[in-house]
C-alpha positions in Angstrom: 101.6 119.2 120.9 103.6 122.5 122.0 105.0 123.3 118.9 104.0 126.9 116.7 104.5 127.2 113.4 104.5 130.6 112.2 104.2 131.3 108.7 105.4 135.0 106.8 102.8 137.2 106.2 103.0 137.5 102.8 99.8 138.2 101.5 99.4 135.4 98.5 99.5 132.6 100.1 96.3 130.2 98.9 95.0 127.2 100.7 92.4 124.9 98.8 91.7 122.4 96.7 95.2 120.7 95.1 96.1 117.6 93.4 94.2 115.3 91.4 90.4 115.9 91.8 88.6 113.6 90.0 89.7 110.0 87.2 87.7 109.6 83.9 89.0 106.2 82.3 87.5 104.6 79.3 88.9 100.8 78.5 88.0 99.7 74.8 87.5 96.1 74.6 86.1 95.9 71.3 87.8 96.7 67.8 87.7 99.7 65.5 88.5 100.6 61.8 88.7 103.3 59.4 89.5 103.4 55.5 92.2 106.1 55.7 92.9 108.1 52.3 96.5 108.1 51.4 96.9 111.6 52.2 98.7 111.7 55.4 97.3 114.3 58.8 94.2 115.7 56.3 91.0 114.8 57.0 90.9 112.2 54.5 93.5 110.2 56.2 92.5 110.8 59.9 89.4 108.5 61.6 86.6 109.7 63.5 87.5 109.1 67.1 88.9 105.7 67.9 88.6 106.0 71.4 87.2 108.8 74.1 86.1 110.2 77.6 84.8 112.7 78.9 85.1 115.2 82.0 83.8 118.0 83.4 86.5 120.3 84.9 84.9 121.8 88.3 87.2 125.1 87.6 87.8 127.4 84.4 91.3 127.5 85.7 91.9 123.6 86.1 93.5 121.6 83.2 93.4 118.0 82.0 95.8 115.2 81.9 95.0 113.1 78.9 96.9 109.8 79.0 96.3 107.3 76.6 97.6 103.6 75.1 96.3 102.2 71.8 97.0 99.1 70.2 97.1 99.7 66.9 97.7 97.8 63.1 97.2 98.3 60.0 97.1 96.7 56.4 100.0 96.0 55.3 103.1 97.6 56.0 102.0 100.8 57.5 103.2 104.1 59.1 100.3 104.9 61.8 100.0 108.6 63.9 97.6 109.5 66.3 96.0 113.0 67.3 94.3 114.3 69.8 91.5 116.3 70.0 89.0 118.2 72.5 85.5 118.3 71.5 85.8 118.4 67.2 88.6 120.3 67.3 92.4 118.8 66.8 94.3 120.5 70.4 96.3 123.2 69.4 100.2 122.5 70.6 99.8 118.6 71.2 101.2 117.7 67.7 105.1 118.4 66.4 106.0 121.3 64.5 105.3 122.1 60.7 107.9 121.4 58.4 107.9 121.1 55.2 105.6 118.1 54.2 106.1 116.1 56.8 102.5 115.0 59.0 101.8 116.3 62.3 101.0 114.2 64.7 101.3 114.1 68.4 103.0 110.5 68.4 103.2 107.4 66.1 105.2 104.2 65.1 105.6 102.0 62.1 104.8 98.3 61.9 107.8 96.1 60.6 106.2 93.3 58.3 103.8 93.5 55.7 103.7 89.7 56.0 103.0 89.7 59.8 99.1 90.4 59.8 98.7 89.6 63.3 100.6 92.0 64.6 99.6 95.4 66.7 101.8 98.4 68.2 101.5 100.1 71.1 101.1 103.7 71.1 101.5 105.9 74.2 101.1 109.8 74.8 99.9 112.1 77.6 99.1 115.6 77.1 98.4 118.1 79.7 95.6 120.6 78.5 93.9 123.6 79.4 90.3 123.4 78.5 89.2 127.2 80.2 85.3 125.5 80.8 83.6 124.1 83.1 81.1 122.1 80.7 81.5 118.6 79.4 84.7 118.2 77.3 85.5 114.9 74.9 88.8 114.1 74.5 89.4 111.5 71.9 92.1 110.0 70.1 91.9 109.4 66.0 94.3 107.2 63.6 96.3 108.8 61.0 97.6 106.9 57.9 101.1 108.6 57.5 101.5 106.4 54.0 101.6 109.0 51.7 101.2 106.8 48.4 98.8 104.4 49.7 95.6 104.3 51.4 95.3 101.6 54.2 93.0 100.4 56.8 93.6 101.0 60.6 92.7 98.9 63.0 92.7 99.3 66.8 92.7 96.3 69.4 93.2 94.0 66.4 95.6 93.1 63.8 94.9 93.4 60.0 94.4 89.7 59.8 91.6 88.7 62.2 91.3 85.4 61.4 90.0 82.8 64.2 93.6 81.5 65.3 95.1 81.9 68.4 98.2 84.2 66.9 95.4 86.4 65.8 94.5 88.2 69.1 92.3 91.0 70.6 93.9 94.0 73.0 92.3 96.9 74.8 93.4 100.7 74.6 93.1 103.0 77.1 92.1 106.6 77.5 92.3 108.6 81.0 91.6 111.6 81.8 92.6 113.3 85.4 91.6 116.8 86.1 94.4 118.9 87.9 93.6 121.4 90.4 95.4 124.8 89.4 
């Protein structure tokens, strides 16, 4: 090949590693549940982590796509959040604005019956984060009971009635994690 390319001096121009550069996934099979408080995003109504992964970013300056699906329920007739957090500590920015009392939460949905116990949602999100370390981070979503007069149990991959019918069924949620070259 005779062809030159010729590119303009301009002093900032980088070459190295781009893209994706490495895929943490964690499938849950298996079921979870938490006795949530009525008391909305505190920690009485959020669960310990429902489902996590973890990755170690190569570069202080490389960030973390976290994607994740639950399948979620609850009993009764239930409003159900999720947030995410990094380590311990809820992620600073993933979650809507404060107002008034409303809960903050990064996503959530509400189930329709109260009579329908086999029924599950599905919950997406994806959040792009900036972890600043190069040491082991967990990323893990947690339930939040958004009843504010009631405390409920939530339930992922299963609905509130588990009972040993075939309209009573099992699901998976997903968490992935991709670190993002800067």
């Amino acid at each position: 090949n005779t062809r030159v390319l010729t590119l303009p001096d301009t002093g900032n121009l980088t070459l190295g590693k781009t893209g994706i550069l490495q895929v943490i996934q964690t499938v849950k099979t298996d079921t979870f549940s938490f006795a949530a408080s009525a008391t909305g995003n505190t920690s009485g109504g959020v669960s310990g982590a429902a489902i996590s992964a973890s990755i170690t970013p190569s570069s202080t300056s490389n960030k973390v796509l976290i994607r994740g699906v639950l399948s979620v329920s609850a009993s009764n007739n239930n409003r159900i959040g999720i947030v995410i957090y990094a380590g311990g500590t809820e992620i600073s920015g993933s979650t809507g604005d404060a107002a008034g009392s409303r809960s903050r939460v990064a996503t959530g949905g509400q189930l329709i019956s109260s009579s329908a116990t086999a029924q599950q949602l599905m919950i997406g999100h994806e959040f792009l984060h900036s972890p600043s370390s190069t040491s082991s981070v967990t990323y893990s979503y947690r339930l939040v009971n958004l009843d504010s007069t009631a405390s409920r149990t939530l339930y992922l991959n299963r609905g509130a009635g588990d009972s040993d019918v075939a309209h009573h069924f099992r699901s998976t949620s997903i968490i992935t994690l991709e670190e993002v070259a800067a």
